[in-house]
Structure formats: structure tokens, C-alpha cells
C-alpha positions in Angstrom: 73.8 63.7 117.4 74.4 63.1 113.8 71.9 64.3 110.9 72.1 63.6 107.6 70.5 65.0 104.1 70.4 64.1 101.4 69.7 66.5 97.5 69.7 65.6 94.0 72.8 67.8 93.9 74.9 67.2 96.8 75.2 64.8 100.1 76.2 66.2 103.9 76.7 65.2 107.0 77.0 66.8 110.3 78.4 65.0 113.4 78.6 66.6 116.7 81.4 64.7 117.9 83.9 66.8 120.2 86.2 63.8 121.3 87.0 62.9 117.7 91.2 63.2 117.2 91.7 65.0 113.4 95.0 63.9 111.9 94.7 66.2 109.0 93.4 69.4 111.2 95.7 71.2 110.5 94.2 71.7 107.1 90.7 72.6 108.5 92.4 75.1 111.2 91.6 73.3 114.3 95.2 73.3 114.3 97.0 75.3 112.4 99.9 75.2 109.7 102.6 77.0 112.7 100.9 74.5 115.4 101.9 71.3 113.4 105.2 73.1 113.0 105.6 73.4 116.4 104.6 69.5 117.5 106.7 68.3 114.7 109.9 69.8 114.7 111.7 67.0 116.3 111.1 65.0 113.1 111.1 67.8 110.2 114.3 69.6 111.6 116.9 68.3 108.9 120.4 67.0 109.8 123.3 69.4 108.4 126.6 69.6 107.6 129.1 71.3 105.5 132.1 69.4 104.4 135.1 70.7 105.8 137.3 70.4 102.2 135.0 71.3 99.5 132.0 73.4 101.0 129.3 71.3 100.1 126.4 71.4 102.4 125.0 67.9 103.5 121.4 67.8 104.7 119.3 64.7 105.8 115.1 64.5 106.8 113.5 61.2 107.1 115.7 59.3 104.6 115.9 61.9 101.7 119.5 63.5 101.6 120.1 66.3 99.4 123.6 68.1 98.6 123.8 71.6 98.3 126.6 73.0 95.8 127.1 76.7 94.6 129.3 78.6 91.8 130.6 81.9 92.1 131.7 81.9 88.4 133.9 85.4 88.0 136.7 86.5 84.9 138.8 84.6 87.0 137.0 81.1 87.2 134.4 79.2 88.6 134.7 79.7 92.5 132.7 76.1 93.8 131.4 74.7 96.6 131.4 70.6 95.2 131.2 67.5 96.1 134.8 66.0 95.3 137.7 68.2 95.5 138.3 71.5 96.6 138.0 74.1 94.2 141.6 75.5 93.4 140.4 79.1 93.2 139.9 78.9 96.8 142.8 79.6 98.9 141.0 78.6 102.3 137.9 77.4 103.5 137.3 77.3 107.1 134.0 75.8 108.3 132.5 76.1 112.1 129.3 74.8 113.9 128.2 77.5 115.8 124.9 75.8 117.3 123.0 72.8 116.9 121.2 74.7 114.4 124.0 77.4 112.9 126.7 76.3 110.9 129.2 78.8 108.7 131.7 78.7 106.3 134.2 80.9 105.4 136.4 81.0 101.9 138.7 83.2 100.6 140.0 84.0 97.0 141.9 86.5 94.9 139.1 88.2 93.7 136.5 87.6 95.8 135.9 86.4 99.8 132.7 84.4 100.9 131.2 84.2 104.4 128.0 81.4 104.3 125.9 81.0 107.5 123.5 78.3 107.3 120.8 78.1 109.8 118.2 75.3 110.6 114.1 76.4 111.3 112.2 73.5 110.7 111.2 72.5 107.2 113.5 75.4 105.8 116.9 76.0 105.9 118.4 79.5 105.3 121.5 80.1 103.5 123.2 83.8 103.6 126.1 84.3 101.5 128.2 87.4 102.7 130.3 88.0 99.3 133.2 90.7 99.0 134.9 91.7 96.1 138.9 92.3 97.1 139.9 95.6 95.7 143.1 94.6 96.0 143.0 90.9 94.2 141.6 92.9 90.9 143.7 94.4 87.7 141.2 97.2 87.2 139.8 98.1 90.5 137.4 101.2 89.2 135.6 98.6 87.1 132.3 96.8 88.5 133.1 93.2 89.3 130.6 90.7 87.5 129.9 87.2 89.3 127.7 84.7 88.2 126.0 82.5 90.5 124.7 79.2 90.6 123.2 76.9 93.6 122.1 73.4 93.0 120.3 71.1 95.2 120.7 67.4 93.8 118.2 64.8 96.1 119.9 61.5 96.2 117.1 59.4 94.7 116.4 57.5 91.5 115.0 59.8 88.4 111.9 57.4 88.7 111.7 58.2 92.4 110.7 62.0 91.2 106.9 62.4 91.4 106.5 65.9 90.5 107.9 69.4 89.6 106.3 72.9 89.8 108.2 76.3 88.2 105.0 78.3 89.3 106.9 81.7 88.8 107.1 81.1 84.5 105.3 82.2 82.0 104.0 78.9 80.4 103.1 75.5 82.5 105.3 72.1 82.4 108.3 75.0 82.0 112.0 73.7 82.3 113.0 77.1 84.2 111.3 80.2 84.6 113.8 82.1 82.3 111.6 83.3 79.5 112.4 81.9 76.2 112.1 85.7 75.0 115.7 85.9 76.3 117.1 83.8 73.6 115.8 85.9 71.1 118.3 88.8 70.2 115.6 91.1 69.8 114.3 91.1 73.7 117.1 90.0 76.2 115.3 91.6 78.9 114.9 89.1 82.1 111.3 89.7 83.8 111.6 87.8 87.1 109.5 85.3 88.1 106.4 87.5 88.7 105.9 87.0 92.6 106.7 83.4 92.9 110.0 82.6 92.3 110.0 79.4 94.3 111.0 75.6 92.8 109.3 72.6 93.6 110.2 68.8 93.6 108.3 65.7 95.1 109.8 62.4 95.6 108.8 59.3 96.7 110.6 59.9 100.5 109.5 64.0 100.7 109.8 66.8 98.9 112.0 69.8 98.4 111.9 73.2 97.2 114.5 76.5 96.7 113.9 80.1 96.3 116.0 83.3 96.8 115.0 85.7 99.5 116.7 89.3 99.4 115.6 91.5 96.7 118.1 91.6 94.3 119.0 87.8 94.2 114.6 87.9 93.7 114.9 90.3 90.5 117.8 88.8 89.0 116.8 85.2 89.9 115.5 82.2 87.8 115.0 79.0 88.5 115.4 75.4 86.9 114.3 72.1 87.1 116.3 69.3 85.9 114.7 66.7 88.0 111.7 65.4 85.7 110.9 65.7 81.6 107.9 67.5 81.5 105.1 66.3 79.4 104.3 68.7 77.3 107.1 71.3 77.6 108.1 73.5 75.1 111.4 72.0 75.6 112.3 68.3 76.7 113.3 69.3 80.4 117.4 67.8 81.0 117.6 65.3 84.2 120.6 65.5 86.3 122.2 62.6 87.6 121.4 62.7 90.6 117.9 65.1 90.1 118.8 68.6 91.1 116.6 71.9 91.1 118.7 74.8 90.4 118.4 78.8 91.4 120.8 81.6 89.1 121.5 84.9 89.2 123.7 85.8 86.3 123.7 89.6 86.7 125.1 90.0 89.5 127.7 93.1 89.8 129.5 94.5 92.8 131.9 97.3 92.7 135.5 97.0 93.9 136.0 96.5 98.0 131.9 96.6 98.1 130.3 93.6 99.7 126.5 92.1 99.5 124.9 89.5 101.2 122.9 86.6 99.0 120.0 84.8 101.0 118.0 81.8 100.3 116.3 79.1 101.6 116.3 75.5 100.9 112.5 73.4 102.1 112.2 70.0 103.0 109.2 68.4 103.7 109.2 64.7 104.7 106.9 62.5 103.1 104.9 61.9 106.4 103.6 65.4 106.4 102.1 65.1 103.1 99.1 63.8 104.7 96.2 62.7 102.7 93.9 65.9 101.9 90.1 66.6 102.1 89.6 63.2 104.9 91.6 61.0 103.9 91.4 61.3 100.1 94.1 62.0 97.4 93.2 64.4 94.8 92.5 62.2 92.1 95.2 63.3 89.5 93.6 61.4 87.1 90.5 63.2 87.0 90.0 64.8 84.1 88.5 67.3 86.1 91.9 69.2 86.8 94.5 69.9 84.5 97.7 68.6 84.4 99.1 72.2 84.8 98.0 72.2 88.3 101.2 71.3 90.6 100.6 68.0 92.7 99.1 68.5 96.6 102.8 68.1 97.3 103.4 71.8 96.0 100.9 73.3 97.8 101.9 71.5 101.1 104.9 73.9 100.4 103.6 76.6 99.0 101.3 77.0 101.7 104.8 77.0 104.6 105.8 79.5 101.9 103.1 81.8 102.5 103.5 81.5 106.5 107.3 82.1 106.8 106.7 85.6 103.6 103.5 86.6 105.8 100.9 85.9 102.6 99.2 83.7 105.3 98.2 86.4 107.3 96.7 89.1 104.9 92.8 88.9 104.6 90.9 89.9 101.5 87.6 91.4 102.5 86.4 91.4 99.0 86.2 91.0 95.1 85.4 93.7 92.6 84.8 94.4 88.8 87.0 96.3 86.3 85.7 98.4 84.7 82.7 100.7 84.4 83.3 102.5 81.2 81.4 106.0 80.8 80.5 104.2 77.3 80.1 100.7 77.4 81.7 98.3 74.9 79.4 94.9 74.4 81.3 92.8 76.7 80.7 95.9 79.6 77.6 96.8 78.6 75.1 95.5 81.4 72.0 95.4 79.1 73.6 92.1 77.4 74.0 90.8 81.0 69.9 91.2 81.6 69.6 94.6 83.1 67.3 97.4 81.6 70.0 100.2 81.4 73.8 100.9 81.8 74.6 102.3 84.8 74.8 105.9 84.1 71.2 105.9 84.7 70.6 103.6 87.4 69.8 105.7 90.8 71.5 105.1 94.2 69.0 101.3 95.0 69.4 100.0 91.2 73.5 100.4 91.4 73.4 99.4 95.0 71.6 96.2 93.5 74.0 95.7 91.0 77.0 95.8 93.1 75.0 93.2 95.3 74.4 90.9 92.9 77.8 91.1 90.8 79.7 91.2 94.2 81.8 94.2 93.7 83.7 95.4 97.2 85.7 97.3 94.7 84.3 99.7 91.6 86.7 100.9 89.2 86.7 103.3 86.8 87.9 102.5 83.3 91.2 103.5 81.7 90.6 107.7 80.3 90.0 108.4 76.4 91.7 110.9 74.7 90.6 112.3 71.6 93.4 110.9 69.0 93.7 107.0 67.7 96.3 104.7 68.1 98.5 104.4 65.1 98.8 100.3 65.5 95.1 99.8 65.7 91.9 101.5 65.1 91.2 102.3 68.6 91.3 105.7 70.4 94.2 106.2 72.2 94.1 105.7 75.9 95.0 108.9 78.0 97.6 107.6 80.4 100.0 108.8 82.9 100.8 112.5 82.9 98.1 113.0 80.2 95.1 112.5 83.0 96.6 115.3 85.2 96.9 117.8 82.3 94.8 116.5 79.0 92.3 114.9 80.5 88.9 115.6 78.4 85.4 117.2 80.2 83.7 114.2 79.0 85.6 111.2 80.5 86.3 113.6 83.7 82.3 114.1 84.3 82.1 110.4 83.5 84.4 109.6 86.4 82.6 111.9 88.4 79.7 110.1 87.7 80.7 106.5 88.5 82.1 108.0 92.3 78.9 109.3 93.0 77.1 106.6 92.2 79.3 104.2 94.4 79.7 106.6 96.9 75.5 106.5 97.4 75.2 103.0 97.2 76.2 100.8 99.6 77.4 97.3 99.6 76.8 94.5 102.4 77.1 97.8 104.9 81.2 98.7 103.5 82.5 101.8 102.8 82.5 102.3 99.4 85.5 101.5 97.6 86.2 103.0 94.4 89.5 102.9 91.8 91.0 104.7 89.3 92.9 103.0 86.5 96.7 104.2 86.3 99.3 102.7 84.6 102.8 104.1 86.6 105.0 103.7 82.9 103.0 104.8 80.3 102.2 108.6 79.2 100.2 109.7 76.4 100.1 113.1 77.5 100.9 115.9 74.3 104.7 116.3 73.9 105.8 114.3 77.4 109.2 113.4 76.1 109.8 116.9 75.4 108.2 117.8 79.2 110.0 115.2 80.8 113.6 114.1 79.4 114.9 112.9 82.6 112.4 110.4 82.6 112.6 108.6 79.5 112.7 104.9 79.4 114.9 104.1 76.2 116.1 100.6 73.9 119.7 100.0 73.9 120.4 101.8 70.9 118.8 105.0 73.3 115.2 105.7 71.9 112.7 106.0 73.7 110.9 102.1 74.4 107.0 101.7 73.4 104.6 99.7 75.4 103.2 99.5 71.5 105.3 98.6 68.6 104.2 98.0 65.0 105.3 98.6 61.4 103.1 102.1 61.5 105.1 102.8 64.4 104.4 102.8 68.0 102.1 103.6 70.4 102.5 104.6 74.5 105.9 105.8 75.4 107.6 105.0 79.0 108.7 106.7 81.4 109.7 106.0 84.7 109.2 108.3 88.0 111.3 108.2 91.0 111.2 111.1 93.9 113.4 113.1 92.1 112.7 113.2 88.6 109.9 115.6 86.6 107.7 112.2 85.8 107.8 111.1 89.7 106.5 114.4 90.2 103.7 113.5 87.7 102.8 110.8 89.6 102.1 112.1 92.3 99.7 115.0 91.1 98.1 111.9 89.1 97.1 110.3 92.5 96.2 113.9 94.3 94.3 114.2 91.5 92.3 111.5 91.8 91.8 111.7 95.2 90.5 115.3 95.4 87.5 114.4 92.2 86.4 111.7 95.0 88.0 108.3 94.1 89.1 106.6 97.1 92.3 104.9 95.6 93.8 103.4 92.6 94.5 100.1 90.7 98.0 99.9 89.5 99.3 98.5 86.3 102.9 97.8 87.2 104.6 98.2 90.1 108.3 99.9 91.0 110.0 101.4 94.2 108.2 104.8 93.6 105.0 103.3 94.0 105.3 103.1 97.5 105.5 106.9 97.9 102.0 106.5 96.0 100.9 103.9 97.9 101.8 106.3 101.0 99.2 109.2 99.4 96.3 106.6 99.1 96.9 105.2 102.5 97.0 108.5 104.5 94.3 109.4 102.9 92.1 106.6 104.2 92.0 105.0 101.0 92.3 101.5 99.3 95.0 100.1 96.6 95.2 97.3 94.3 97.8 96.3 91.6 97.1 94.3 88.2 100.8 92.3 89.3 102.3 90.3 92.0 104.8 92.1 94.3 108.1 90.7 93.4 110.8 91.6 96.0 110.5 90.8 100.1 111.2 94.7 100.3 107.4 95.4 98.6 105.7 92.1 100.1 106.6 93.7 103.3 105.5 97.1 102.8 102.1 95.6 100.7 101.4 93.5 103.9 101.3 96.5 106.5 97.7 96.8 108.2 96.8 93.2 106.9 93.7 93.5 105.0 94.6 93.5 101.4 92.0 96.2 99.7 91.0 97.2 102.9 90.5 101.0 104.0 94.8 102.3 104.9 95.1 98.3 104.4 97.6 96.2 102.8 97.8 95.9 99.3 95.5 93.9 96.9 97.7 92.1 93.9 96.1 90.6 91.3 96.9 89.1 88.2 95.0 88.2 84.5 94.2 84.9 83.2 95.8 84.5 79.7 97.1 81.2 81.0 95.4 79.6 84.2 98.7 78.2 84.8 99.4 81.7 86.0 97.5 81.5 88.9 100.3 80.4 91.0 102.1 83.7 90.2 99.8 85.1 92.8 100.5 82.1 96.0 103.2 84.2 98.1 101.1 87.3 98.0 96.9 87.1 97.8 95.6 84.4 95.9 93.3 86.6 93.6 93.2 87.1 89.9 90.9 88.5 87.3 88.0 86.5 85.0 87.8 87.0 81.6 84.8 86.8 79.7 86.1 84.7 77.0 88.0 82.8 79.2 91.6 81.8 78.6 91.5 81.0 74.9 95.0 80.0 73.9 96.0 77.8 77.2 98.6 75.1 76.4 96.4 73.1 79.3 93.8 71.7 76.7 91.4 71.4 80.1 91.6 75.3 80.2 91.5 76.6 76.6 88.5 77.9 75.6 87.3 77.7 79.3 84.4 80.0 77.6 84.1 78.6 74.2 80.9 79.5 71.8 79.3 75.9 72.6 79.4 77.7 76.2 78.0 80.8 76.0 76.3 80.1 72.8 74.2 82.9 71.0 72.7 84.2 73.5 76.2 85.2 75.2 75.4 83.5 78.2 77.7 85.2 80.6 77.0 83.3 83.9 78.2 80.4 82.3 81.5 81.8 81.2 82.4 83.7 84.2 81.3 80.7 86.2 83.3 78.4 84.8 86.3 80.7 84.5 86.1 81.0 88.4 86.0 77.1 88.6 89.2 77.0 86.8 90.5 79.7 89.2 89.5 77.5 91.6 91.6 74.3 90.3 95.1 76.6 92.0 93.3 77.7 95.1 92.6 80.9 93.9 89.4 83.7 94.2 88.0 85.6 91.5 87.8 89.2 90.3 85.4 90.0 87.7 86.5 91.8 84.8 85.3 92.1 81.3 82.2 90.0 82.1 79.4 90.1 84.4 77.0 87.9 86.1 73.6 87.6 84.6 71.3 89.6 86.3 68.6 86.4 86.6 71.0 84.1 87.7 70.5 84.1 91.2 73.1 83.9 93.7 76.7 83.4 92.7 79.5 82.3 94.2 81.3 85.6 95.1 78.5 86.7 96.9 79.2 84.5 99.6 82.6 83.6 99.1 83.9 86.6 100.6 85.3 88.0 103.3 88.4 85.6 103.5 89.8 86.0 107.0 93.6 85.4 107.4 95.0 82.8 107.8 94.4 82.0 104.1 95.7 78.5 102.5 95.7 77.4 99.3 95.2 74.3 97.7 94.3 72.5 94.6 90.3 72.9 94.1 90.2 74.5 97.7 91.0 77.5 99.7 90.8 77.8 103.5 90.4 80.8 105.6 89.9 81.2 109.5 85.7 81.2 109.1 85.3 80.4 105.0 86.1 77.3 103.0 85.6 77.5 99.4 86.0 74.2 97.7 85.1 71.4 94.7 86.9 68.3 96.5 84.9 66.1 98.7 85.8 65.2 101.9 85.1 66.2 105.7 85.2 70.2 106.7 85.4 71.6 109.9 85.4 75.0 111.0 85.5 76.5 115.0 83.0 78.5 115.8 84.7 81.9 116.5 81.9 83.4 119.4 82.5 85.2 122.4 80.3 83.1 124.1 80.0 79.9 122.6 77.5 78.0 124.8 74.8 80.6 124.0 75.4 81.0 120.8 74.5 77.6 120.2 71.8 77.5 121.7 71.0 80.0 119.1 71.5 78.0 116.8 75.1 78.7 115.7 76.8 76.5 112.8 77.8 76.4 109.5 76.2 77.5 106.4 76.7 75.8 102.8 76.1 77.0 99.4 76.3 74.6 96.3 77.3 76.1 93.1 77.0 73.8 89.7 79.5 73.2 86.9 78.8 76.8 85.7 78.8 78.4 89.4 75.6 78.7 89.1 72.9 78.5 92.3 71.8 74.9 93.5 71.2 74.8 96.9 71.4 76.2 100.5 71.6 74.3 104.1 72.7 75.3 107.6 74.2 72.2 109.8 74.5 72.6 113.5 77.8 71.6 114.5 81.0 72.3 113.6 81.6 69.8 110.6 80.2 68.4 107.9 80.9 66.2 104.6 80.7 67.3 101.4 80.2 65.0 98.5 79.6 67.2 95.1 78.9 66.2 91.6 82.4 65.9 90.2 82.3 69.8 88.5 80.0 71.2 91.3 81.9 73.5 93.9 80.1 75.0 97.4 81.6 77.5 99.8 81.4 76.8 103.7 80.8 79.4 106.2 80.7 79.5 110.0 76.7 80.8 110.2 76.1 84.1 111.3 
């Protein structure tokens, strides 16, 4: 049976075809990503060893060889693994195949002893390096012993033979290492991680290969560098190795005397043979000037994607989007009257706001940051009443506003959910009346030991930090914040920033039956762990929803190892170094009439370029422009994939590249249903997300050919 139709917009096809062999199903989840694992381990299983004089680990997939070598740099020396000659600060080094798949190596020093294991999966390979400092080889055994770390993975190919690289865990795309160039300036030298994604990423002409650390602390103190390709564009002409090499450091790392800790990492390689062609059969075009050149080649997200199976990202769903926030008064970018409604919403009744959460999408409600009732003193507006200051300063007006906003969400319903509604807290900031003097243990201070500002300026500053743990007076703060909150009716909270402590918070919203999301990525296995539990991220006691903003699009791929989810902006990212994605919601966009749809829409198309979903935030959908893309964009069922101009879920594909979809139809009984009529529905969205068409196909695939800017989302029919 094959049917075909045909729109001024868009072409499918259906085909009813159950014999047809799919090479690339493992993309459309007839099989999926730990299937194709599984059948092809006996060619993606690397070849290993570790040379028995130097250290060096030797690995070899489908003619790409790579060399692994580390540093252990200490006051003594640089302690190496290399490719020549032994190091001479190594007194021994013993190295023993334990398996076909475990080898280890042992070396000893004065100052330090190392015990590696190495261990072969399938595309990854893990390294753990067991490090003790000997008391005994040390001068000054009281003192904390620094060593600096380096490992280096050099692939054995031509620099022309590099393809592509991706640093998606910096701040800025076509980045030469995700150490911040804020470092180099004497006035910050504060290292902030590589917010959630601390991965590296090469392709070559025979596969690809990629590094990142795994335990914790090697995560915080990590950075990466590529010295593999010179970026186009970077800030800084990217250095090339001879051979290419990506590279992972930790240069803070500090271990008291007869203490020991164990380093993990993993090295990825990915023959060429599995970077099958995407979307049937077809490349993304990388010329198109449809995508920017910030977004990492398919070869990334082929990673990426094995990534977010072996971290569990793959297996979180994200039931729905939301909107932040509903001020009780309305700036113009909030204020719903410019977006086409007749009144804000403190006056619409239970069916009006019902409506609007319909029609906007909004699984989530959240309530805006508190007022007080002083002004900043670096800019004209009033100051906001953080932390400590909501649980004891709060003002009648902004707590009856909140009041307000819950009881409206909690009579209004949306697609049948429980309502879900935030409050805004930010875990370091207090603005509260004399909190330093309140809470001293607390105090977040510079290195010349005043207290730091989230606000600095030549008038002064503005929003002092603190920091709460379980045993200090500000933890303790915390904690009556989010009781508080929860006893006026909210029924969790969105987090700024997140720290260890927050888990105890997360604890209070999750007993209580409520629902959490964070304005960050989680950036440690120890809290991607804990934000996975219960598996549906912003769900009722569910895992954790992490989101992140959009001043550069390239900063979508901070959010790949956890949920792929981030905020739109109404005026769009407006300094990008992508020229594709600055502007995204220019005046010759929205023009004078602010035409919102238009900007948000084609904010969430650029979203869309990283594989990533939206959440609305200081903009909103016009309230006459018909059906938008998170309205049926959402639930996304685990497993979720991501991958340029596409993301995949068990029953939902939302896309912008052509090619052939299919989706199984997930029924009890499948025969009747059918004969009901069972298949897939498809929505077409234009170049400004706006409403084009609907169709239903019977079957279990069909073809999409869009307009080149035109996206649609897929959906098993139900």
C-alpha cells in the first residue's frame, strides 16, 4: 500500500512495507543505539595495549590508532607515561593483562605511586588512575601534595585527515579549550568547569574519537583542549600537534600526605563505518547556510548521543515545556496584552488561564523573582528579594501576588496534568536586611576576604553570596526558603545555581510530591545521578529538569549529557559570534508591531539546529497564531537522542532535515488498533514555527521533504 500527498508546503510518503531491512534504524528506534552496540561489538571493540617500558597505552579500531600519554607533573618533576623512553622519575613500572578486555599498570616513584586499570566496553575505553602520595618520599609531610595532570590522545593521521572538532563544554564556539579566557586575566582566575559537558570531540577521515573525565573532582577541576584543527573563527588560532591530539587537565589537583584518589576517564572511538549516513541516506548538508558553522558535525553527535547512554541522559523523559515568568506586574516583554490577549493574567478566571497555558504550552508556571522595596545601587532597578530575604522580608504585595499565580494554576488545568508550579530561588544570593551580620559563617568572600557580589560597579555592588551547607546558619535558610514555599502552595522550585546542599533541597521538594528544575546543567556524575532518580525530568517526585539560557546558541550543547532543554529569549541571541544566530530576533523580524511568534519561533528553530527543545521565557506566543510547535512537541519519552536539526524520542520525532521517519507503534494490541486506524500524525511548522499544515499517514513511516527553514514534529497517532 503506498499513498502519497502532496501540499504547497511539504511532500510525504507513507509505505507499508514490513519486510524492508533499515540500515540506519538505529536512528529511528526500530533498533536502538544499545542494540547496534550489541551486534557490533566484534568490530568497534578497540585493540589495546600498554607498552611494557614507558606506559603508553596503544589502542587500534578499524585502521585509526591512537596513543594514549599522561603527566603527573609534581615539585619533583614531570612523572610520564610517553612514547620513547621511560620516564626517570619512575623507579618501576610493571604492566599486566588481566583479561582480553582488562589491562593494568603499575608505577612507582618517590613522591607518588600510580595504579592504572584500563578496561575495554565497546566504543569506550575506561581509564582509572589509583594515585598515592608516599608520606614517606616527601620533605614536609603535613603539607598538601599538588600534582598536575595532563592526558593526551594523539590519532595517528595527517592534520588534513582531521574533519572536525567540537569543545561543546566552553563558553564561546570554534573554542581552542574550554578554559575560559577569564582565567588569564589577574582580576578573575576562577575556573568554572565545563558546564555539564565536559567532553572533546575529533573526526577524522578513518573514525572519530573523543575524551572526557568521569569522577567528580577530575569533572570540576577539568578542561579540555583541542590541538587537532585551527578553528575558523576562534578567538585564538587553535595550535596543531604533530601528530593531532585532544587533551584533558586538571591542574588543581591536591592530595594530602599517605592519602590516595582514584582519577577516571574514558577515551571513545567510533569507526568510521558507524557514522552512517543520517535522515535516509542523506548527509547534513554542511554547506547549507541553513546551519551554522557552530553546530558540531553529525560525527559529534554520533558520540554525544553513546555519551548520553553510557551517563543515563538517554533514559530521562521530559513530559513538558514551561514559561518563566509571570510577574505580579508585568514588564512589556511579559505583558500578555502585547502578545494579543485582552488582559494580564491577574484577571483572567480559571478557563481564560487554562487557555493560555494551552496555547503557550506551559507544563510548568513559574513565578517571578520577589521585589523588595529598595533599588539596586548599579542600576535603576528595584532590588530583587533573594535568598534569606523571601523567608523573613518578603513584602504583602509580592507574597499575595504569588498567592495569586498558584491559585490560578492550581484551577486550571493543562492537557489533563497536575499542575506544576515554580518558585524562583537563587541558592547564593541574599538580599535580605543585614544577612552578613545574621549569617557570618556563611559568607562567600574574594581573596583579599570580603565578601564577593554577584553585582559589581563603581557605585558599589549589589547581591552578596553566601553559601549553605547542612551545617551552617545560611543552609538553614535554605531550607525554610523551600518549606516556605511549599506550605503558600507552590509545588516546587526553579534553581539558579546548583551545589551539594541542593540535594537536601531537592529531597524537601521530592517528598513532598513536588517538581524541580535548575537554570544550569548538572556538572559532576555524583548530581547527574541523583538528578536522574525517578526518570522523568520535571515530573511529579521526578528527576530533575536542567536548563540553560541562550546568550550564545553555541551553548546549547552544554545541556547534551543531561536534558536537551534550554530557554528562548525574546530578543533572541543578539551578540552570537555565529553570524547565522545573532540577531536570531532582529527589528526587521519582529518589526513594529513586536511580532512575538516570529521571534520565539525562530529562536526555537535555532534551538533546534543542536537537537535541542524549547522553554519559553521572556516571550510569548501570539495569542492568534494558531498552533505552535510546543504544543505538540511534547511529551518526549526516553530514550531521547539528539542530533543536528533533529531530536528523537521513543514515540516523538521533532525535526527540519528531510529524509525517511519511522516510528513503532507502541499498542497493546496492535492488530486492532490498526484497524482503528493507528499511525502517525505530522505537524508542519514554517520558518517562523508558525502553523502550516496537519496529516495523519497509516503506517509506520513516512518521508518528509520540508522547505529548507520549515520544521514538523512526528507523532505515533493517538
Amino acid at each position: 500500500q503506498q499513498v502519497t500527498t502532496t501540499t504547497s508546503t511539504t511532500v510525504f510518503k507513507t509505505v507499508r512495507m514490513w519486510h524492508r531491512l533499515f540500515l540506519i534504524s538505529f536512528l529511528f528506534f526500530v533498533v536502538d543505539v544499545h542494540s547496534l552496540r550489541t551486534n557490533g561489538e566484534a568490530c568497534c571493540k578497540p585493540l589495546v595495549t600498554i607498552h611494557t617500558e614507558t606506559g603508553a597505552v596503544i589502542l587500534s579500531q578499524g585502521g585509526l590508532n591512537v596513543t594514549l600519554l599522561s603527566n603527573f607533573s609534581t615539585v619533583l618533576g614531570a612523572h610520564g607515561f610517553t612514547n620513547s623512553t621511560r620516564s626517570s622519575l619512575w623507579s618501576q613500572i610493571e604492566v599486566t593483562k588481566l583479561s582480553d578486555t582488562v589491562w593494568e599498570c603499575v608505577a612507582v616513584a618517590k613522591d607518588i605511586t600510580l595504579r592504572r586499570t584500563v578496561t575495554v566496553e565497546d566504543f569506550r575505553i575506561v581509564v582509572q588512575d589509583g594515585i598515592t602520595v608516599i608520606g614517606s618520599g616527601l620533605s614536609n609531610k603535613t603539607t598538601p601534595y599538588g600534582i598536575s595532570v595532563q592526558h593526551q590522545a594523539f590519532m595517528h593521521v595527517a592534520a588534513d585527515d582531521v574533519l572536525s572538532v567540537a569543545i561543546p563544554g566552553s563558553l564561546e564556539p570554534y573554542a581552542c579549550t574550554s578554559f575560559n579566557a577569564q582565567e588569564t586575566d589577574p582580576n578573575f582566575k576562577l575556573h568554572r568547569g565545563t558546564f555539564g559537558n565536559p567532553t572533546v570531540h575529533a573526526e577524522t577521515k578513518l573514525g572519530s574519537i573523543g575524551i572526557m573525565p568521569l569522577d567528580d573532582v577530575f569533572e570540576l577541576h577539568g578542561y579540555t583542549v583541542q590541538e587537532a584543527l585551527p578553528q575558523p573563527g576562534s578567538t585564538s588560532q587553535c595550535q596543531v600537534s604533530s601528530p593531532p591530539s585532544l587533551r584533558l587537565h586538571d591542574d588543581y589537583l591536591t592530595l594530602p600526605s599517605g592519602s590516595s584518589h582514584t582519577m577516571e576517564w574514558a577515551v571513545y572511538m567510533i569507526p568510521q563505518q558507524y557514522h552512517l549516513p543520517h535522515a535516509a541516506g542523506q548527509k547534513l548538508n554542511r554547506n547549507s547556510s541553513f546551519f551554522g558553522s557552530s553546530v558540531p558535525s553529525t560525527a559529534y553527535f554520533d558520540f554525544i548521543n553513546l555519551v548520553r547512554d553510557d551517563v543515563g541522559a538517554s533514559a530521562l523523559s521530559i513530559p513538558g515545556s514551561g514559561f518563566l515568568s509571570f510577574e505580579h506586574t508585568s514588564s512589556p516583554e511579559h505583558n500578555l496584552i502585547n502578545a494579543g490577549y485582552n488582559t494580564s493574567w491577574e484577571f483572567m478566571n480559571a478557563t481564560e488561564f487554562s487557555a493560555l497555558r494551552q496555547h503557550q504550552g506551559m507544563y510548568h508556571v513559574h513565578g517571578s523573582i520577589p521585589k523588595g522595596n529598595t533599588t539596586e545601587v548599579c542600576r535603576t532597578s528595584v532590588l530583587y528579594c533573594h535568598g534569606s530575604c523571601f523567608v523573613n522580608d518578603l513584602t504583602d504585595y509580592e507574597y499575595q501576588g504569588f498567592l495569586m499565580l498558584i491559585n490560578k494554576t492550581l484551577e486550571s488545568s493543562y492537557n489533563g496534568q497536575a499542575a506544576s508550579v515554580l518558585m524562583y530561588e537563587h541558592s547564593f544570593i541574599s538580599t535580605e536586611s543585614n544577612a552578613s551580620l545574621k549569617y557570618p559563617d556563611s559568607i562567600i568572600t574574594t581573596s583579599t576576604g570580603a565578601q564577593a557580589a554577584y553585582s559589581i560597579c563603581s557605585a558599589g555592588d549589589d547581591y552578596p553570596l553566601f553559601y549553605g551547607t547542612g551545617d551552617n546558619s545560611y543552609g538553614a535558610q535554605l531550607v525554610a526558603y523551600y518549606e516556605k514555599a511549599l506550605s503558600m502552595g507552590f509545588t516546587g522550585s526553579l534553581c539558579l545555581l546548583t551545589q551539594e546542599h541542593e540535594m537536601t533541597m531537592a529531597d524537601i521538594i521530592r517528598n513532598a510530591g513536588g517538581d524541580m528544575t535548575f537554570n544550569a546543567q548538572p556538572q559532576t556524575r555524583t548530581w547527574r545521578q541523583y538528578a536522574q532518580q525517578f526518570s522523568e525530568a520535571g515530573g511529579r517526585r521526578g528527576a530533575l529538569l536542567h536548563k540553560v539560557e541562550d546568550s550564545l546558541e553555541s551553548r546549547m550543547l552544554h545541556t547534551h549529557l543531561h536534558t536537551p532543554i534550554a530557554f528562548l529569549r525574546f530578543g533572541g541571541a543578539v551578540k552570537d559570534i555565529d553570524p547565522l544566530y545573532n540577531k536570531t530576533c532582529g527589528p526587521d523580524i519582529i518589526g513594529p508591531s513586536k511580532n512575538l511568534t516570529a521571534c520565539v519561533g525562530r529562536n526555537l528553530l535555532a534551538h533546534l539546529d543542536f537537537g535541542v527543545a524549547p522553554y519559553l521565557y521572556d516571550g510569548l506566543w501570539h495569542s492568534q497564531s494558531g498552533l505552535n510547535p510546543i504544543q505538540v512537541m511534547f511529551p518526549l519519552n526516553a530514550p531521547i537522542y539528539v542530533y543536528p536539526g533533529t531530536i528523537f524520542s521513543k514515540d516523538r520525532i521533532v525535526t527540519k532535515i528531510n529524509g525517511t521517519y519511522n516510528l513503532p507503534l507502541q499498542t497493546k494490541d496492535k492488530q486492532m488498533k490498526e484497524m482503528d486506524g493507528s499511525g502517525l500524525d505530522v505537524w508542519v511548522f514554517n520558518a517562523d514555527a508558525q502553523f502550516e499544515s496537519h496529516n495523519f499517514y497509516n503506517g509506520s513511516e513516512v518521508d518528509v521533504t520540508l522547505k529548507e527553514g520549515y520544521m514538523c514534529v512526528i507523532a505515533l497517532a493517538t
